[in-house]
Structures are given as C-alpha cells and as structure tokens.
N, C-alpha and C positions, 0 to 999 in steps of 0.2 A: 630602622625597625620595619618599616613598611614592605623593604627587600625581599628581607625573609617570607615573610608573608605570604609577596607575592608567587617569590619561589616555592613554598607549600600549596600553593594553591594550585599553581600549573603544573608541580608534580601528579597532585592528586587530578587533575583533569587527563594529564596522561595516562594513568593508571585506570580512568574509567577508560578510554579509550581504547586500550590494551586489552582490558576486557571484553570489552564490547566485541573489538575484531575478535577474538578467542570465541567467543560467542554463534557469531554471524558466519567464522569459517566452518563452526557446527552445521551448520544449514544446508541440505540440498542446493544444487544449483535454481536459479528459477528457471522453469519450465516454458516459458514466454521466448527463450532464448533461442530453442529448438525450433518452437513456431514463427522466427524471424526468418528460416533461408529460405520460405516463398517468398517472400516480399523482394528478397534480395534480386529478384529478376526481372519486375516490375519497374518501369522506365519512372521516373521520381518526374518529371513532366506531367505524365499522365495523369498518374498518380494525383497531384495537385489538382488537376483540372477535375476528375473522378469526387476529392472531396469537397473542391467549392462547389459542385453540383448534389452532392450527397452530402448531409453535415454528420459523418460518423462520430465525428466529439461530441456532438450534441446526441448524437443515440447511446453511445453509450454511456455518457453524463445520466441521462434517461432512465435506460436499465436499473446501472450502479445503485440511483436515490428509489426504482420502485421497489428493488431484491432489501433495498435497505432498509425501508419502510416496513416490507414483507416480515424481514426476520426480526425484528424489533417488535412488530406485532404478536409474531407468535412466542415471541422470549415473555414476550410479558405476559401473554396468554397461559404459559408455563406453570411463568412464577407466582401467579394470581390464582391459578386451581390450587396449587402446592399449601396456599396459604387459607384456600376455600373463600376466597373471594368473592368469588363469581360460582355458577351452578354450573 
C-alpha cells in the first residue's frame, strides 16, 4: 500500500519541479552574470588578500539589512496612511 503512495507522491513532487523549471526558464537571464567578466581578470590571490583586508561580506551584509529596514519602513508607512493611521 505504502508503494503506491509513495510513487504518487514523487510523481507529484516531479511535476512541481517541471513546473517550476517552465517557470524559472520564463525569466530573464540574471544580470549579475554580465557583471562577472571584470572580475574574471583579477588574480584570485589578490583578490583574497584585498578581502581579508576589506570585509566586502560584511558591507554588503550591511547595505542589504539598512535598504531592508529602509523599504520595510516605508511599505508600512504606505500601508498605515492608506488605512489613516497615522496623520
């Protein structure tokens, strides 16, 4: 009994799957891709040396949480006049 089952169940997880790529090959490519072939020339040594000295993960960790804080504020700010919440 259980076979079946489980064969229904990983057909249908295929079928999300199928979806999904049909979905996802909708999509533009990402744009980030383009912005990789400077980097491509940059010695990966340096480079290393460049980020233990600079912590870029941590800057842009930084940004990412203030734009995010940012737009979260004003979404609420939004939906808060809409409702006349606030003056």
């Amino acid at each position: 009994m259980s076979n079946w089952l489980i064969g229904i169940c990983n057909a249908a997880i295929k079928g999300i799957g199928v979806v999904l790529n049909a979905l996802l090959a909708l999509l533009p490519n990402s744009p980030f891709h383009v912005s990789n072939s400077w980097f491509s020339g940059i010695d990966a040594v340096w480079f290393q040396y460049l980020c233990w000295l600079v912590p870029v993960d941590a800057f842009v960790t930084l940004i990412v949480d203030l734009l995010s804080a940012m737009a979260i504020y004003y979404i609420y700010m939004v939906v808060f006049r809409w409702f006349k919440l606030i003056g």
